[in-house]
Backbone bond lengths (Angstrom), bond angles and torsions (degrees), N, CA, C in turn:
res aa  C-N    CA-C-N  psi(-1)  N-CA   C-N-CA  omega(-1)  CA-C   N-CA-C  phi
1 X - - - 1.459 - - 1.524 108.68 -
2 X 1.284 123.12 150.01 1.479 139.98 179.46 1.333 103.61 -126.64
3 X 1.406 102.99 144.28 1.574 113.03 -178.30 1.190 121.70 -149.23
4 X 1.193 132.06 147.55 1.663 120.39 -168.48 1.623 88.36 -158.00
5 X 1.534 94.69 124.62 1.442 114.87 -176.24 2.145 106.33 -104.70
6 X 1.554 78.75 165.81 1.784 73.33 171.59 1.899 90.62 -121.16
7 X 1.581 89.17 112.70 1.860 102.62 -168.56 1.505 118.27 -44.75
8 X 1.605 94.97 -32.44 1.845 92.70 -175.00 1.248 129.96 -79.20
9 X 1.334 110.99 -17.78 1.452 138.94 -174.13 1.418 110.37 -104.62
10 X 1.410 144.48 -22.43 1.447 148.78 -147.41 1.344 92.22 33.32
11 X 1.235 149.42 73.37 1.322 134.21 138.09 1.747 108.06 -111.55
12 X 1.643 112.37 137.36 1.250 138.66 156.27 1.210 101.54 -34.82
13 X 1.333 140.52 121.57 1.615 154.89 157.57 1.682 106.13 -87.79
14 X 1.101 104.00 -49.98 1.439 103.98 -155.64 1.784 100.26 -151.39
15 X 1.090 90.63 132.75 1.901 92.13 167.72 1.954 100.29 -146.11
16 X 1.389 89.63 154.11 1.776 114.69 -177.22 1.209 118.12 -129.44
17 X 1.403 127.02 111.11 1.286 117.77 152.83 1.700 136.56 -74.64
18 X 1.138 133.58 149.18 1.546 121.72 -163.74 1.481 90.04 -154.41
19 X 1.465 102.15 162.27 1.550 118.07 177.46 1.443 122.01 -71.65
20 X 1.018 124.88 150.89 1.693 107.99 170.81 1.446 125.86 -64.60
21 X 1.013 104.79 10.53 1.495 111.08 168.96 1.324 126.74 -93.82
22 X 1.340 107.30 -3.93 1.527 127.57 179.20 1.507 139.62 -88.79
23 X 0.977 108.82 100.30 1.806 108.71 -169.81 1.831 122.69 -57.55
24 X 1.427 92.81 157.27 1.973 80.78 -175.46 1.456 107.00 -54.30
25 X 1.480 121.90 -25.23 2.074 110.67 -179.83 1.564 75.63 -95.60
26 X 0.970 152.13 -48.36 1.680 109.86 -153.79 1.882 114.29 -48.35
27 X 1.112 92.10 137.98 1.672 112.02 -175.57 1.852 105.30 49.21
28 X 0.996 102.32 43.61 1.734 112.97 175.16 1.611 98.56 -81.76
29 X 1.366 109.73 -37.45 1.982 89.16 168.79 1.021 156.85 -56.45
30 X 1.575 100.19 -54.07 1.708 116.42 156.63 1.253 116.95 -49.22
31 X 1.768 114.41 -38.32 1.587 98.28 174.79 1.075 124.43 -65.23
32 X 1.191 104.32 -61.69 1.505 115.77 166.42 1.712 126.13 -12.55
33 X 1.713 82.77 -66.47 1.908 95.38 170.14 1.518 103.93 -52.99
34 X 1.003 123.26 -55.93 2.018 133.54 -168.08 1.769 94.83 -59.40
35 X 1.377 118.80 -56.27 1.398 101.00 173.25 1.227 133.33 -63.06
36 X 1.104 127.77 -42.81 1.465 138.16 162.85 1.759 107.02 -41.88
37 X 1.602 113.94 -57.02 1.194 101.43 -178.91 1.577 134.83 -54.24
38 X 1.578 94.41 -44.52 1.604 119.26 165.37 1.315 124.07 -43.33
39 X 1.743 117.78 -42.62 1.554 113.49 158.71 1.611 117.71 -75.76
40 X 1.051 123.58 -28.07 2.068 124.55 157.79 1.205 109.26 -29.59
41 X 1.685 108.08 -64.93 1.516 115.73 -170.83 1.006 93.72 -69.13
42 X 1.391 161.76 -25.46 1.226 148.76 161.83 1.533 110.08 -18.97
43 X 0.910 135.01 -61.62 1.678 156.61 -149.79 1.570 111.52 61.97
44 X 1.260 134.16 -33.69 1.141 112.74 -159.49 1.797 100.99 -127.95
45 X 0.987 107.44 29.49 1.842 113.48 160.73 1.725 93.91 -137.63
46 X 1.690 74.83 145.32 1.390 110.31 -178.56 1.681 110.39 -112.13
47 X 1.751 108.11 133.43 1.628 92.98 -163.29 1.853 94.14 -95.50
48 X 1.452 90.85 135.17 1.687 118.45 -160.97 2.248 84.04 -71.77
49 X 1.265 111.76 -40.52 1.819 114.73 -135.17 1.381 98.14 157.82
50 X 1.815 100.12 146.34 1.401 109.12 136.64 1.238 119.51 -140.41
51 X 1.157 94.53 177.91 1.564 108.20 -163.82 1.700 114.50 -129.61
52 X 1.065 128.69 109.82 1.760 160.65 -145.10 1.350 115.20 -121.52
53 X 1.387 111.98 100.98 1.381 125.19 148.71 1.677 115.12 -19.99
54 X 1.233 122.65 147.42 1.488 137.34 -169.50 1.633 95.27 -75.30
55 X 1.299 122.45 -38.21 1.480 128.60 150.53 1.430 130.56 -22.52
56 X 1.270 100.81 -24.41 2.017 119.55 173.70 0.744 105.68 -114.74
57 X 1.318 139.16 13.38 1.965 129.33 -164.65 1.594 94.31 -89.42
58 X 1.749 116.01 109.01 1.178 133.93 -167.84 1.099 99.96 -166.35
59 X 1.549 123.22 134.58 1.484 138.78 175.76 1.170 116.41 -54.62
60 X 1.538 107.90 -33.06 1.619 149.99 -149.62 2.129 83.64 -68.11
61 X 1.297 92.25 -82.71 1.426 127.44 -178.63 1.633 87.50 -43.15
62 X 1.302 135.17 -91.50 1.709 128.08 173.28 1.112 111.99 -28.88
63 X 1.487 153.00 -76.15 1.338 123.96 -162.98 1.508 110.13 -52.91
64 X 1.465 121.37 -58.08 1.286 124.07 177.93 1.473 122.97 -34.42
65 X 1.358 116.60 -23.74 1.456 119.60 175.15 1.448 105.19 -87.04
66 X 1.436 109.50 -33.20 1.601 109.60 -173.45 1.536 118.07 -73.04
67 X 1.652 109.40 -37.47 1.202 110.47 171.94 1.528 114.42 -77.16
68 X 0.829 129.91 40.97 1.720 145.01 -150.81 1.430 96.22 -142.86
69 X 1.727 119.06 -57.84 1.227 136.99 -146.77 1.235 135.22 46.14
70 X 1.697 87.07 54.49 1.551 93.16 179.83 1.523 107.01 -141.99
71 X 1.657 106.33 130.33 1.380 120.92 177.24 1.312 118.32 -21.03
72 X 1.002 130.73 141.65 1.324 142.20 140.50 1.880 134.20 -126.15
73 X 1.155 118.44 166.43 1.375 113.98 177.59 1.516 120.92 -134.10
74 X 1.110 156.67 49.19 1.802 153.00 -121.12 1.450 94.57 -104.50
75 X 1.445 104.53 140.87 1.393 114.80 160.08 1.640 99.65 -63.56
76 X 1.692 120.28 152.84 1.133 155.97 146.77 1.531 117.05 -54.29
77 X 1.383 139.45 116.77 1.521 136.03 168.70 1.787 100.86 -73.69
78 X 1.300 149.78 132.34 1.366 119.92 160.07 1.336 131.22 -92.66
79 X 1.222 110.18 78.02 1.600 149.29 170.25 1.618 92.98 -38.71
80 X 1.552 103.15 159.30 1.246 98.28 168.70 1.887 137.92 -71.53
81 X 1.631 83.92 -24.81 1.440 95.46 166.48 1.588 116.39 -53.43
82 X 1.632 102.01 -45.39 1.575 86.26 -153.38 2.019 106.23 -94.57
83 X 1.683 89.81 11.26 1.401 93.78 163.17 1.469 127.43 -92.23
84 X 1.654 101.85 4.09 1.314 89.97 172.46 1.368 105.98 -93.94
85 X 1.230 121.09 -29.77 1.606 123.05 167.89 1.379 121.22 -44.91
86 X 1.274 110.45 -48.24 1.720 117.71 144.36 1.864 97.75 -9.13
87 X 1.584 90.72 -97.43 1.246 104.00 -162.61 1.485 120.83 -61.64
88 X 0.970 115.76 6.92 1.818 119.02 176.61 1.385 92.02 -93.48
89 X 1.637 148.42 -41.49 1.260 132.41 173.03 0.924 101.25 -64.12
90 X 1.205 133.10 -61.01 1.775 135.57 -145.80 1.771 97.58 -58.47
91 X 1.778 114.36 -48.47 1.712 118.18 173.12 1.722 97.01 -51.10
92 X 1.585 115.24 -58.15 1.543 91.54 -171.99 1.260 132.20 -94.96
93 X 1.412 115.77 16.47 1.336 134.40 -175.31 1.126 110.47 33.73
94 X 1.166 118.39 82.29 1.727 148.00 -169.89 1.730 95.09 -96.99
95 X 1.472 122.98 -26.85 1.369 132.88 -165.91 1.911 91.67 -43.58
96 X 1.379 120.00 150.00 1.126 139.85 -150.60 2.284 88.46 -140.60
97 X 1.160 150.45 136.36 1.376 137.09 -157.81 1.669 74.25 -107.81
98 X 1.134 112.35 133.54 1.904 112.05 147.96 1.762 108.56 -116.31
99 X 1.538 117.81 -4.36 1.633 110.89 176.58 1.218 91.30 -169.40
100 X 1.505 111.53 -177.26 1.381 99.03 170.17 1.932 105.06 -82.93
101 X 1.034 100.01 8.36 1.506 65.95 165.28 1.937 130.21 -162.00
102 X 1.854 77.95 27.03 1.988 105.27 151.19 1.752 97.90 -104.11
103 X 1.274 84.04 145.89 1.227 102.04 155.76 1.706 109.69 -145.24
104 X 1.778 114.15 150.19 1.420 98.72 -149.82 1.959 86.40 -134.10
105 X 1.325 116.05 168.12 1.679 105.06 175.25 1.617 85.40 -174.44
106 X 1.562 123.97 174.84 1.054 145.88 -177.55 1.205 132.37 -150.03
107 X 1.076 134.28 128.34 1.443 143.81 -174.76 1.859 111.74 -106.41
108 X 0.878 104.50 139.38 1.705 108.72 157.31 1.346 137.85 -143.37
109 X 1.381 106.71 91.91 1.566 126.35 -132.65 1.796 101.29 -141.52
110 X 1.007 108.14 149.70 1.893 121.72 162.62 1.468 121.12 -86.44
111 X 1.546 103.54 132.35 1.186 81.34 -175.03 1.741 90.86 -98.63
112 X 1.654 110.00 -175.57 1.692 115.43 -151.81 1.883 104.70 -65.55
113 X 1.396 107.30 -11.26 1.811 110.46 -178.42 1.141 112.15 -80.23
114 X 1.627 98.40 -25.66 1.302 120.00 -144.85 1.911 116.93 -84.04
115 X 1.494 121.16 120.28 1.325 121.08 -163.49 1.841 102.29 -85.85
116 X 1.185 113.48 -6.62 1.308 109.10 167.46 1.585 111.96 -165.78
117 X 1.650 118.69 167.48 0.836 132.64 -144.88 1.548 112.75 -91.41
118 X 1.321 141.12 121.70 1.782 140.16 -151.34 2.001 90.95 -128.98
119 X 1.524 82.31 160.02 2.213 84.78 -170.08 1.158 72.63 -103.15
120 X 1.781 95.24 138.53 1.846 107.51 156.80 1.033 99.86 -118.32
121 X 1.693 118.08 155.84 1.206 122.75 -171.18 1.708 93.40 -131.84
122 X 1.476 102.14 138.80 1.767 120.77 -163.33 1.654 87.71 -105.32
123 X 1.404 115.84 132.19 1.304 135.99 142.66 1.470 122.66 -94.20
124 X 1.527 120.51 100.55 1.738 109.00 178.39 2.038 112.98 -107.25
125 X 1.028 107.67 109.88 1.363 116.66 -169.61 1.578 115.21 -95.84
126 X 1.501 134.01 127.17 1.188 121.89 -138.40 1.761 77.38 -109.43
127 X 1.197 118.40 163.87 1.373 121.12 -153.93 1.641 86.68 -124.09
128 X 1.301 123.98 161.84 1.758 142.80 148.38 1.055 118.93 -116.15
129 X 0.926 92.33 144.34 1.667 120.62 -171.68 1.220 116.67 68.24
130 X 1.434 118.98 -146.74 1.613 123.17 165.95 1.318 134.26 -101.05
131 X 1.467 105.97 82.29 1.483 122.61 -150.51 1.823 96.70 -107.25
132 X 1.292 122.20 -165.14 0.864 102.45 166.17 1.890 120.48 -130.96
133 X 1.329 124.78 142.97 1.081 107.54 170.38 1.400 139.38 -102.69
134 X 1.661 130.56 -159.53 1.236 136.26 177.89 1.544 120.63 -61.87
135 X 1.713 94.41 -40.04 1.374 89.79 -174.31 1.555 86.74 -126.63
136 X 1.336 114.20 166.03 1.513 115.53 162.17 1.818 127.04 -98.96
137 X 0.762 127.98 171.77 1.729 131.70 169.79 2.075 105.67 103.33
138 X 1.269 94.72 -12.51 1.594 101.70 -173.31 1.606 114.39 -56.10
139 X 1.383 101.96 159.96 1.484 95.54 -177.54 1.154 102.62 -106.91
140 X 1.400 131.78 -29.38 1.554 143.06 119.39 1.318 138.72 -37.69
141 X 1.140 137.71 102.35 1.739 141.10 -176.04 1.178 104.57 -61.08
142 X 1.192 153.84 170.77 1.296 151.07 143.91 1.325 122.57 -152.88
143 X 1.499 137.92 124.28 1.615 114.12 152.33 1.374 132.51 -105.55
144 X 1.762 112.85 160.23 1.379 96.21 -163.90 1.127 115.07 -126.50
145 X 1.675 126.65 156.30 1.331 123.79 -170.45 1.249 108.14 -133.09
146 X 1.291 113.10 116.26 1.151 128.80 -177.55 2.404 128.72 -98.89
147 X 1.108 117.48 119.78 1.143 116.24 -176.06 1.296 112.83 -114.00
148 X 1.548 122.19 144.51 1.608 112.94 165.62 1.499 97.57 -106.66
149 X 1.660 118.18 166.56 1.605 120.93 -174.25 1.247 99.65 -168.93
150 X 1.643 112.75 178.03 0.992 100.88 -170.36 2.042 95.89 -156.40
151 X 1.430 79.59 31.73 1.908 103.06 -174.42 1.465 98.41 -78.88
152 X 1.325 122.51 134.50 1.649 103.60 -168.61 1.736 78.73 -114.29
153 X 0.868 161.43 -4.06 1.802 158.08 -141.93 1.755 100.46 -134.05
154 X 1.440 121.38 -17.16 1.561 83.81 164.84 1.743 112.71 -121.15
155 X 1.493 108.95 -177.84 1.135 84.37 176.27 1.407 101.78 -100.44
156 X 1.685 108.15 -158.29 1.190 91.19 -171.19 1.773 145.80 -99.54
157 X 1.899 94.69 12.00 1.524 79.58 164.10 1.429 110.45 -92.11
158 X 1.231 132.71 11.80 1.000 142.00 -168.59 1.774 98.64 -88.43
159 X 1.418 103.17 -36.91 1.424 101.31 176.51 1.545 113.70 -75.21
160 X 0.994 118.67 -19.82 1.446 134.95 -168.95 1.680 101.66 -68.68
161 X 1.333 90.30 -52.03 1.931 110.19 -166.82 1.609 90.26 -53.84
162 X 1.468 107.93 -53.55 1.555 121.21 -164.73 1.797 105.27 -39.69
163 X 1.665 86.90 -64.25 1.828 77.80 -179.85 1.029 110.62 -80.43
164 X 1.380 152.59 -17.28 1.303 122.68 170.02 1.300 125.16 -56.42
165 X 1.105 124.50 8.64 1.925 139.16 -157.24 1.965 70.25 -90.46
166 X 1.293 119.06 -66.26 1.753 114.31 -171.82 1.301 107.24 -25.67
167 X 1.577 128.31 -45.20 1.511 111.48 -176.01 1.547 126.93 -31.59
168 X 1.641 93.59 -41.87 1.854 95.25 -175.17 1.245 101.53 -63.81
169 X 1.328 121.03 -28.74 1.700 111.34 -160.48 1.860 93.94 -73.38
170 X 1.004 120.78 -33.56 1.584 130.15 179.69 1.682 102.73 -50.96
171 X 1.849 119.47 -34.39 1.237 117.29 -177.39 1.246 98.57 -90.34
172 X 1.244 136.83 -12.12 1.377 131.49 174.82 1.814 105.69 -72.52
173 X 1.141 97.35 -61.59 1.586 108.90 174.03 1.839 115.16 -27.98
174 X 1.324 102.35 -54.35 1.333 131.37 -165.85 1.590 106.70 -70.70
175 X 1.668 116.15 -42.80 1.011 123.80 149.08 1.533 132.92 -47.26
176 X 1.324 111.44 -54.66 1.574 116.27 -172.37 1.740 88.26 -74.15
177 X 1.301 147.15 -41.77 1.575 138.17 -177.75 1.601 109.53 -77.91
178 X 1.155 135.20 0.73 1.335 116.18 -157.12 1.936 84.56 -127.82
179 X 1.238 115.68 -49.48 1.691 137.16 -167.61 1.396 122.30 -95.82
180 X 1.391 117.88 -2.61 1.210 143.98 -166.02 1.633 127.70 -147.07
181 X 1.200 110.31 -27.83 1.833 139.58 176.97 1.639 84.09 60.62
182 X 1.271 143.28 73.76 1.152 139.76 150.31 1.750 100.02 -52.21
183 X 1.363 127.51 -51.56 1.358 112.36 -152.08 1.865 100.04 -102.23
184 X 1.473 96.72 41.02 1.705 88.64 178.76 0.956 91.36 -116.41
185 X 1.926 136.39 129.87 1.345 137.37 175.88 1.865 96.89 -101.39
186 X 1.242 116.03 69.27 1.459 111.67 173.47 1.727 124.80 -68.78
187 X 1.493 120.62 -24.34 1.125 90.24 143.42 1.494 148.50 -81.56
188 X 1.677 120.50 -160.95 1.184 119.46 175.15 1.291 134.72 -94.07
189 X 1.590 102.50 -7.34 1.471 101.12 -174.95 1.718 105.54 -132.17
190 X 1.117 128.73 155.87 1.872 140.28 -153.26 1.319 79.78 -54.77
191 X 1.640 100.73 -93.98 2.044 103.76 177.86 1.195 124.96 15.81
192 X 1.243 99.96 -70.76 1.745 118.85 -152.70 1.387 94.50 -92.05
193 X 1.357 146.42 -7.63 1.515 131.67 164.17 1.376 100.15 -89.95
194 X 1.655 125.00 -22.54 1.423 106.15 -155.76 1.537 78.96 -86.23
195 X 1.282 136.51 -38.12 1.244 109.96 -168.21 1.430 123.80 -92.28
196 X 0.839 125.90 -2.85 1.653 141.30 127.78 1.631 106.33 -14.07
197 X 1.703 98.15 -77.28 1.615 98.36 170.36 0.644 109.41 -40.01
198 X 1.520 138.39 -79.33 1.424 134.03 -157.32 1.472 115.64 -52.89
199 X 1.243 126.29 -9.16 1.550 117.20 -179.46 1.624 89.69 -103.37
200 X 1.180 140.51 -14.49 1.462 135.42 -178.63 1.394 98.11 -83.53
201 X 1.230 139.16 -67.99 1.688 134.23 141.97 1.367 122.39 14.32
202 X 1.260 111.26 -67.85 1.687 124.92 -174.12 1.436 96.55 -74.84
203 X 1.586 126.22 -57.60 1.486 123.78 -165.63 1.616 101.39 -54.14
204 X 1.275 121.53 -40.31 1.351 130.43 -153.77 2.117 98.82 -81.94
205 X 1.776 110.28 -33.31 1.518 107.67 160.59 1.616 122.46 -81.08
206 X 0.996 119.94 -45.06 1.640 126.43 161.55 1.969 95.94 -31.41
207 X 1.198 117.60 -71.97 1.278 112.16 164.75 1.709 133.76 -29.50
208 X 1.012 91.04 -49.86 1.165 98.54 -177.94 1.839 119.69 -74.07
209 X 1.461 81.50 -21.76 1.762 85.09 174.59 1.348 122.39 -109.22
210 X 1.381 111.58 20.62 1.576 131.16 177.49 2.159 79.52 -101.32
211 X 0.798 111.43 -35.22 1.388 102.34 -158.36 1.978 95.50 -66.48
212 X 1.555 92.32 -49.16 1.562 85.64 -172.99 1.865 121.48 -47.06
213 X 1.474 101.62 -5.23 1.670 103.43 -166.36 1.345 106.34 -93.00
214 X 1.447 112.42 -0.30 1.096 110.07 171.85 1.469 136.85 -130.79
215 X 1.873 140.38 156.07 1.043 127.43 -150.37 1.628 134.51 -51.66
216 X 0.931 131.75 108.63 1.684 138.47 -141.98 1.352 72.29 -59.82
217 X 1.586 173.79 154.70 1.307 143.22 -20.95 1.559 116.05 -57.22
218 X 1.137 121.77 -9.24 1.215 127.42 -178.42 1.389 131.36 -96.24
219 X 1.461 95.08 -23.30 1.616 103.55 170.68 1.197 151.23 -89.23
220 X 1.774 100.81 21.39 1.519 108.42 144.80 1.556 106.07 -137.49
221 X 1.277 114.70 44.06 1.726 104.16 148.79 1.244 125.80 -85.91
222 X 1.386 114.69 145.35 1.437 111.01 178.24 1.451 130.69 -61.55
């Protein structure tokens, strides 16, 4: 299943059913295109950005946003490539302090497919105790989080903050599968689960707009 929320509102925009043979980017375009269009017809919201699971991290998916001209933010996979970039800050200690225990830096670089050059932004998080890290031999633990974007106005823990705002959508997610069985295909035939979804979809916005009627301390207790 694919899903694309509108973040400020928790409301369901768009949902997809797909075969199990289908990866989180398989057919990530058309939706994509279909969601994007769906907030247009909106008329009166304007799309701020989105923000993409490491599951979409595709050039494919980036130009398409760029020729769009519209923000985006994607989690990072840490591939071996982009672990050596890792280690080209960490040799020049490019690390930037945001607490004692982020440290944040940026690159703006191609990767080897890649026909032009995208800002990544490095998250290095200092670990306790005996946890484990990215690389080994350190006298320091650390883990790291890596984003590509294409936000030219913040810097970058600011970009960081940005996608972490996705977590809620993760409790939304968690909601529509746990309170809703979004990911139970109980019938027998494609059809009839996808539209299944679609009535789990609506139950799950109807919800959401019973919530607005009531006192904003109240509208996310269980």
């Amino acid at each position: 299943v694919k899903v694309g929320f509108i973040s400020d509102l928790d409301l369901l925009l768009n949902i997809a059913l797909y075969n199990g043979k289908t990866a989180s980017n398989g057919d990530f375009s058309p939706f994509m295109e279909k969601t994007l269009e769906m907030v247009k017809n909106l008329g009166s919201m304007v799309i701020q950005g989105v923000r993409m699971d490491k599951g979409f991290f595709d050039k494919d998916n980036f130009e398409k946003l760029e020729d769009e001209n519209i923000y985006y933010v994607c989690k990072v996979p840490l591939r071996q490539t982009i672990k050596k970039m890792i280690t080209y800050v960490d040799e020049t200690d490019d690390w930037i302090p945001l607490s004692e225990t982020y440290d944040s830096a940026e690159l703006t670089v191609p990767l080897p497919s890649w026909e032009k050059a995208r800002r990544f932004i490095f998250i290095r998080e200092k670990l306790q105790g005996n946890k484990h890290s990215l690389f080994s031999g350190e006298t320091i633990q650390y883990r790291y989080e890596v984003m590509v974007t294409n936000i030219d106005y913040m810097d970058p823990e600011e970009v960081w903050h940005c996608y972490n705002k996705r977590c809620d959508v993760e409790n939304r997610i968690d909601e529509l599968k746990e309170g809703f069985g979004l990911d139970q295909t109980s019938q027998q035939r494609f059809f009839a689960n996808y539209a299944f979804a679609m009535v789990k979809g609506l139950a799950y916005n109807i919800l959401q707009g019973f919530k607005w009627l009531l006192p904003h301390e109240c509208q996310h207790r269980n």
